[in-house]
TORVOZA-361848 format. One record per residue (C-alpha): residue number from 0; residue in one letter; y, x, z. Coordinates in Angstrom, 1 decimal, padded with zeros to 4 digits, m for minus. Last residue first. Example, Ala and Ser with C-alpha at 12.3 -4.5 7.8 and 13.67 -1.06 7.14 Angstrom:
BEGIN
NODE  seq  type       v       u       w
NODE    1     S  m001.1   013.7   007.1
NODE    0     A  m004.5   012.3   007.8
***
This chain:
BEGIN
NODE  seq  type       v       u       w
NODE  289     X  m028.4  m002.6  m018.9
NODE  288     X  m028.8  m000.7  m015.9
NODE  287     X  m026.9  m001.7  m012.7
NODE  286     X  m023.5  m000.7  m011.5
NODE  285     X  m022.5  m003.5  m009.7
NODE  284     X  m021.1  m005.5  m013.2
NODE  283     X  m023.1  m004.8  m015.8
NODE  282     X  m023.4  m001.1  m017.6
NODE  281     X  m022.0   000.0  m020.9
NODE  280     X  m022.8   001.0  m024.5
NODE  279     X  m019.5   002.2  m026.2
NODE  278     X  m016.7   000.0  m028.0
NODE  277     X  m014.2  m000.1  m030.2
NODE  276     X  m013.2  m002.7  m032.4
NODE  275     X  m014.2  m005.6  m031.0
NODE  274     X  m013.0  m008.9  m033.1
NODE  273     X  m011.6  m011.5  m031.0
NODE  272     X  m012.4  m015.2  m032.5
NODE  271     X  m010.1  m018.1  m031.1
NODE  270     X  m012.0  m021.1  m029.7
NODE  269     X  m009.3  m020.9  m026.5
NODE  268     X  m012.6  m020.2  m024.2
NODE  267     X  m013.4  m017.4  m027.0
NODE  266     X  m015.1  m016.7  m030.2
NODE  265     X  m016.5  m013.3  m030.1
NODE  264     X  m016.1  m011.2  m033.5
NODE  263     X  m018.0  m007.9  m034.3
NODE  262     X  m016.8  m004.8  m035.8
NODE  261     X  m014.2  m004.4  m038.2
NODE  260     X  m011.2  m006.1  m038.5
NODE  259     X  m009.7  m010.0  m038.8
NODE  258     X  m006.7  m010.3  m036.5
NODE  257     X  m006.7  m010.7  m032.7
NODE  256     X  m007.9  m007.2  m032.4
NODE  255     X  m010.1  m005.2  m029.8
NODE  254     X  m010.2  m001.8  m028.3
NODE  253     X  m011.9  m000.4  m025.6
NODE  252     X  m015.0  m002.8  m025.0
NODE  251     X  m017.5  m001.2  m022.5
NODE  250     X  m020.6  m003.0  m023.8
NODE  249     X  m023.0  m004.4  m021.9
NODE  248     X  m025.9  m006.9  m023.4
NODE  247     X  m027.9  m010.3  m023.6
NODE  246     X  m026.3  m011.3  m026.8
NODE  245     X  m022.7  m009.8  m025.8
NODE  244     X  m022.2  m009.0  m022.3
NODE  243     X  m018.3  m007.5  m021.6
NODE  242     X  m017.0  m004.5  m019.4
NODE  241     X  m013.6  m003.7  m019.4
NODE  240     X  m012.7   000.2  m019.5
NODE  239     X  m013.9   001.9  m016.4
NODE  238     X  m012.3   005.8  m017.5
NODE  237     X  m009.5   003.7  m017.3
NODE  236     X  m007.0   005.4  m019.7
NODE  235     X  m004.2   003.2  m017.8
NODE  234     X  m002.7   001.9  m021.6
NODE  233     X  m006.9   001.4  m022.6
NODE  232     X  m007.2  m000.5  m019.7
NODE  231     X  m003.8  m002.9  m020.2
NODE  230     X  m005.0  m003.1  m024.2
NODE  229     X  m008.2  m004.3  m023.1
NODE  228     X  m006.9  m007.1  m020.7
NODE  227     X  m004.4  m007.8  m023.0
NODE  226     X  m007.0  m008.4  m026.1
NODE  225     X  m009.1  m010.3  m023.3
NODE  224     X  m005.9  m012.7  m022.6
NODE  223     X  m005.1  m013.2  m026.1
NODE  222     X  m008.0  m014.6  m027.3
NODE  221     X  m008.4  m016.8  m024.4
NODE  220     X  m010.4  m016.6  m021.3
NODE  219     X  m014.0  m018.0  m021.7
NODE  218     X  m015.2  m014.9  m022.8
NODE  217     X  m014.7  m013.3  m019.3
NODE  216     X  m014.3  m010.0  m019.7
NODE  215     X  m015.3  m007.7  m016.6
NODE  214     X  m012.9  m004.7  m015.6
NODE  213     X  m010.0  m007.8  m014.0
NODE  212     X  m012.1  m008.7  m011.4
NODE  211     X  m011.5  m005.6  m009.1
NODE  210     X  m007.9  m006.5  m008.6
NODE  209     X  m005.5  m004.5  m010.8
NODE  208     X  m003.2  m002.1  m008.9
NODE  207     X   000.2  m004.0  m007.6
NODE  206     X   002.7  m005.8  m009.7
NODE  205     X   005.4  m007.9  m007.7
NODE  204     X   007.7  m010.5  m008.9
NODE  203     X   011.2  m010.9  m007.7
NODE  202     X   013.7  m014.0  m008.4
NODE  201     X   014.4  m014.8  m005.0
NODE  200     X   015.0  m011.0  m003.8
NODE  199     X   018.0  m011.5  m006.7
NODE  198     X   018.8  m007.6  m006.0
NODE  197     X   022.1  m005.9  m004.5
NODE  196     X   024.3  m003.9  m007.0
NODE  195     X   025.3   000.0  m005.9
NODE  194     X   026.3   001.7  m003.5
NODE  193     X   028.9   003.4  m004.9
NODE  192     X   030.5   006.6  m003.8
NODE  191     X   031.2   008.3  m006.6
NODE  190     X   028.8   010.8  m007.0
NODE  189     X   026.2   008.2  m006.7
NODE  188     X   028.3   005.9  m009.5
NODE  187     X   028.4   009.0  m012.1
NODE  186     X   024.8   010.0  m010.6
NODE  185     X   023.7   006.6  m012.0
NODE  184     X   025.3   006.7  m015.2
NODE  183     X   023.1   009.9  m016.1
NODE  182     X   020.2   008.5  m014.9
NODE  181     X   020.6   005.8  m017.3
NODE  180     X   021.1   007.1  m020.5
NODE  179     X   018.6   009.9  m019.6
NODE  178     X   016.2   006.5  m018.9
NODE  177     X   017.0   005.0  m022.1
NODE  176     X   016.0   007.9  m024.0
NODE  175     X   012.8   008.2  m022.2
NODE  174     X   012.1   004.8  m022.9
NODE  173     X   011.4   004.9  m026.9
NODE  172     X   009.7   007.7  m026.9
NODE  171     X   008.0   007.4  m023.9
NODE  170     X   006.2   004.2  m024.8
NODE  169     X   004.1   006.3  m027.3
NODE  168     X   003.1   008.7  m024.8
NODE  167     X   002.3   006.3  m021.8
NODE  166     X  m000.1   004.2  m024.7
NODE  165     X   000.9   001.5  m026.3
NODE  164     X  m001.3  m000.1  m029.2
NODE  163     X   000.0  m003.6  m029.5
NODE  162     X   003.5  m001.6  m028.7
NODE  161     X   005.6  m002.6  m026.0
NODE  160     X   009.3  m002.1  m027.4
NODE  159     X   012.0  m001.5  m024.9
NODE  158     X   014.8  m004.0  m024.7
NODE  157     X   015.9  m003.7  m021.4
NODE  156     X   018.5  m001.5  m019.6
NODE  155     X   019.1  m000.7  m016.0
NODE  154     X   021.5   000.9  m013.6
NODE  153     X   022.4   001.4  m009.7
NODE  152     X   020.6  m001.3  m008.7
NODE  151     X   020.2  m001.8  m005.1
NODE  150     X   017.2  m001.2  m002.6
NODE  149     X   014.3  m003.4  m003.3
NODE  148     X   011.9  m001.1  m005.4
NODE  147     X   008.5  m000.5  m002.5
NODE  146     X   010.7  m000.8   001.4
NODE  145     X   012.3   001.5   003.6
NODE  144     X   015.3   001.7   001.1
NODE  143     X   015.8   003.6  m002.6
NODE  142     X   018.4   003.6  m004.7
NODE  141     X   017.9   002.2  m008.3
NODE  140     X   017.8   003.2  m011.6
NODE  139     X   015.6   000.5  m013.5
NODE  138     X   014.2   000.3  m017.2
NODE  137     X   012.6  m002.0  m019.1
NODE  136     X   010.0  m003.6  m021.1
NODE  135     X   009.3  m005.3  m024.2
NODE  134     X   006.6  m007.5  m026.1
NODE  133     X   005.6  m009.4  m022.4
NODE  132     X   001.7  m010.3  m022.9
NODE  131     X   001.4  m010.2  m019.0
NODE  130     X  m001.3  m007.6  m019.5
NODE  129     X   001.2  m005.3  m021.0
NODE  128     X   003.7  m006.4  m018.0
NODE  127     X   001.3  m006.0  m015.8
NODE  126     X  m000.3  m002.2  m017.0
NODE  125     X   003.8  m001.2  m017.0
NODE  124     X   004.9  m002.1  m013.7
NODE  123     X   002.0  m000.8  m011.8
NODE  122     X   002.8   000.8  m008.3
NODE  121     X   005.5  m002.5  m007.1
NODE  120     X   008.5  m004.8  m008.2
NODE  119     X   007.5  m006.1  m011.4
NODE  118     X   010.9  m008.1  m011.7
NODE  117     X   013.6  m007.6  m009.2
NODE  116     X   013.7  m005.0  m011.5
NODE  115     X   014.1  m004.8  m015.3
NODE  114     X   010.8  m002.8  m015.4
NODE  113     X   009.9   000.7  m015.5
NODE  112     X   011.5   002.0  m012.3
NODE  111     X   013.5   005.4  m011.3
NODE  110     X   014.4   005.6  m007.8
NODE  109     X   017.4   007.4  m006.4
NODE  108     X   017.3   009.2  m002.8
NODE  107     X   020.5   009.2  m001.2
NODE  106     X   023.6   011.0  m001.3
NODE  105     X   023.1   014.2   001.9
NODE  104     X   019.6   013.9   000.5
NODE  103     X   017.3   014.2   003.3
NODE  102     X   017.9   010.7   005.0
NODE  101     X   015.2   009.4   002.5
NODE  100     X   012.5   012.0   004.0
NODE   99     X   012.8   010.7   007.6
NODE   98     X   012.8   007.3   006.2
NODE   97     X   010.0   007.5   005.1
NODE   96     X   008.4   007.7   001.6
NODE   95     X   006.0   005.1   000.1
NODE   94     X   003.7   007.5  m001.9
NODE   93     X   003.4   006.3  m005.6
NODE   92     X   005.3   008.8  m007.6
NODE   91     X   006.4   008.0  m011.2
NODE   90     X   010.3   008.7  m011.0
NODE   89     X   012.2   010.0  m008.2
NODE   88     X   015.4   011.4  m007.9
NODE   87     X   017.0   013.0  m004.8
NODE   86     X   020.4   013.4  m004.2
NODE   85     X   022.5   016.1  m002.4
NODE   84     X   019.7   018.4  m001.8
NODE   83     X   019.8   021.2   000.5
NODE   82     X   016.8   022.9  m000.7
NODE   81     X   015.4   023.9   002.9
NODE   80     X   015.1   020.0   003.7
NODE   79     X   013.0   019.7   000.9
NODE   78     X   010.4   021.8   001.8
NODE   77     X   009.7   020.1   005.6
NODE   76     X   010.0   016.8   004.4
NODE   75     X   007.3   017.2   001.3
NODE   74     X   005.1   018.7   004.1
NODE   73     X   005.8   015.8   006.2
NODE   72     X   005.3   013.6   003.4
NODE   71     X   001.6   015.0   002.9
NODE   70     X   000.1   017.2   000.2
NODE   69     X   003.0   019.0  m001.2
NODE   68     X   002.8   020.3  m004.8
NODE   67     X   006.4   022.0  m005.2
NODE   66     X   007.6   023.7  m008.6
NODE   65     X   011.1   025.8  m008.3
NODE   64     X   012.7   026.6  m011.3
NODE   63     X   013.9   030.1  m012.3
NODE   62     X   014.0   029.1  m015.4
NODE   61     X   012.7   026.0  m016.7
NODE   60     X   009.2   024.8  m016.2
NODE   59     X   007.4   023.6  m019.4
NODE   58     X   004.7   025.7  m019.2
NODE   57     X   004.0   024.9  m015.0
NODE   56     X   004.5   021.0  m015.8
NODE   55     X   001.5   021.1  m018.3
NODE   54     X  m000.7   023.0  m015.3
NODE   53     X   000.3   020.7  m012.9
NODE   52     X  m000.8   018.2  m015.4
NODE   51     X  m004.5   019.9  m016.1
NODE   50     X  m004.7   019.9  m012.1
NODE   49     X  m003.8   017.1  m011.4
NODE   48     X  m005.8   015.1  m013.6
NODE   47     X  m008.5   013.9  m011.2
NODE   46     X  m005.3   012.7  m008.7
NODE   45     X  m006.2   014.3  m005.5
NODE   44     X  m007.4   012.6  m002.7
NODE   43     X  m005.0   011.7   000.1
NODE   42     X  m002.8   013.2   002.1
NODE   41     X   000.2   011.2   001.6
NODE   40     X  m000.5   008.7  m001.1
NODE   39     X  m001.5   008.4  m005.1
NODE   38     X  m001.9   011.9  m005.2
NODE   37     X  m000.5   015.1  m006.9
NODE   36     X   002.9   013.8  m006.5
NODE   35     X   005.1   017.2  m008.2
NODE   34     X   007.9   018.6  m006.7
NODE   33     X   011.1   020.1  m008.6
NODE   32     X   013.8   021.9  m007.6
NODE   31     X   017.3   023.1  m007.5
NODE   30     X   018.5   020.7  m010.4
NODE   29     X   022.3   021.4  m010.4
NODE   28     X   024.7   018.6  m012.0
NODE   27     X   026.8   018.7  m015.1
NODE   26     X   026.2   015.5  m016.2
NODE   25     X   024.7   017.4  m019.2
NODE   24     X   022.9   019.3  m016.2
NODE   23     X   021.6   016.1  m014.9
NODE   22     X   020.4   014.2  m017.5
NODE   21     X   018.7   017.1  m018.7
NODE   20     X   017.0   017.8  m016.0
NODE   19     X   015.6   013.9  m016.0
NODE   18     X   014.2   013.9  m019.2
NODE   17     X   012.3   017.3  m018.5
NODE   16     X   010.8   016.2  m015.4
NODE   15     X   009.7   013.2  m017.2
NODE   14     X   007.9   014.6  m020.0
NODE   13     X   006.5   017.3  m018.2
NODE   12     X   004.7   015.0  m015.8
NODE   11     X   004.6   013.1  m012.1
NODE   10     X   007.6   013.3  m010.9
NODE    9     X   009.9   014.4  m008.1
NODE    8     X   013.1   015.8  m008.6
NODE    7     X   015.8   017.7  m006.4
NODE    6     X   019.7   017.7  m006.9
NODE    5     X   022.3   019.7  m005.9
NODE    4     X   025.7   017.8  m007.2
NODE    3     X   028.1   019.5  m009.2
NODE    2     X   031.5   019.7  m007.5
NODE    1     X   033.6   017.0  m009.1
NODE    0     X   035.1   017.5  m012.7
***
């Protein structure tokens, strides 16, 4: 076998970091450390789970294991450098990272991305393909350029199951598998030399955060769309689940259902009745009392 390859992770759970050592000391590579995206960018706010995660990732640390929490890319440069990485995987961080950091890793930086890219290119695969109505998903290995999921595919796989009632834990057991399978293939080509497959740019898509809009139901959407627009909050744990009025009311709606079931129905612009399954008292739009 080649030399093992050093190799630093960032991510943004257990879960993940986990999957991915694996892959790479059954490939035989060297994990030498792993840093964790508290934020959604360089230097800004903190994440209002980041502490309970960091926490999670601290008890699940391997041995002798290495956990960063940089606040800025220039920070995140500064440690990595004194790793010596010879690739760097990413999976689940949102800060665009310059090419200053990129040239770290004597190999390249590697990019883990949940769809079948050039599709959903962007910060929020998943909550568009649920909202999308798609009924699977997929996974991307790809290396990383100066620019959000463009740089060439080093792997991918489709197939995975989008549950009516997903949620990040219950799509991980059917993706995570995929994405050890993945990862894995991708250092064999990384190691190799290869530089992998250049996206269809003409057939890309992109998925950014959820405009403003989508937190209030519109009854005269269909059926389908509200259920997805539920389903798409309920999958992001938005603590501002979709708002709806209903006889003169607000009612944060958290779970609905497209077949007969408790709680009251809404017939919709499609004249198909949603039934609200879950749902608290709520607040109009603006933020005014109901």
């Amino acid at each position: 076998m080649s030399t093992p390859l050093r190799i630093a992770v960032i991510s943004s759970g257990p879960e993940e970091f986990s999957t991915i050592h694996a892959a790479c000391t059954d490939s035989g590579h060297v994990p030498v450390a792993y840093l964790y995206g508290r934020s959604l960018r360089s230097g800004g706010p903190k994440l209002d789970d980041a502490g309970t995660t960091t926490a999670s990732i601290v008890e699940s640390l391997p041995q002798g294991m290495d956990l960063i929490v940089p606040g800025s890319t220039r920070g995140l440069a500064g440690t990595l450098q004194n790793y010596r990485p010879d690739v760097l995987i990413v999976f689940g961080f949102a800060w665009k990272l310059p090419r200053y950091v990129l040239d770290i890793p004597r190999l390249g930086a590697i990019n883990i991305h949940v769809s079948l890219l050039p599709k959903y290119r962007g910060p929020a695969p998943l909550p568009w393909a649920i909202r999308n109505g798609d009924s699977t998903g997929g996974i991307t290995v790809h290396r990383m350029d100066d620019d959000f999921d463009t740089g060439n595919i080093l792997a991918q796989s489709g197939g995975i199951p989008l549950a009516d009632d997903i949620s990040w834990a219950s799509y991980c057991v059917d993706a995570m598998p995929v994405v050890h399978k993945l990862v894995r293939a991708s250092l064999t080509r990384v190691a190799a030399g290869h530089v992998g497959d250049p996206q269809d740019h003409s057939a890309a898509t992109y998925a950014g955060f959820m405009e403003p809009e989508f937190s209030v139901v519109r009854w005269s959407d269909s059926a389908r769309t509200i259920h997805n627009q539920v389903r798409t909050h309920r999958f992001m744990r938005s603590s501002e689940h979709p708002v709806a009025e209903i006889g003169g009311s607000w009612l944060r709606v958290m779970r609905t259902s497209i077949q007969p079931a408790d709680g009251p129905s809404v017939t919709c612009g499609d004249g198909n009745p949603l039934w609200i399954t879950e749902s608290q008292a709520g607040r109009p739009p603006g933020g005014g009392q109901d």
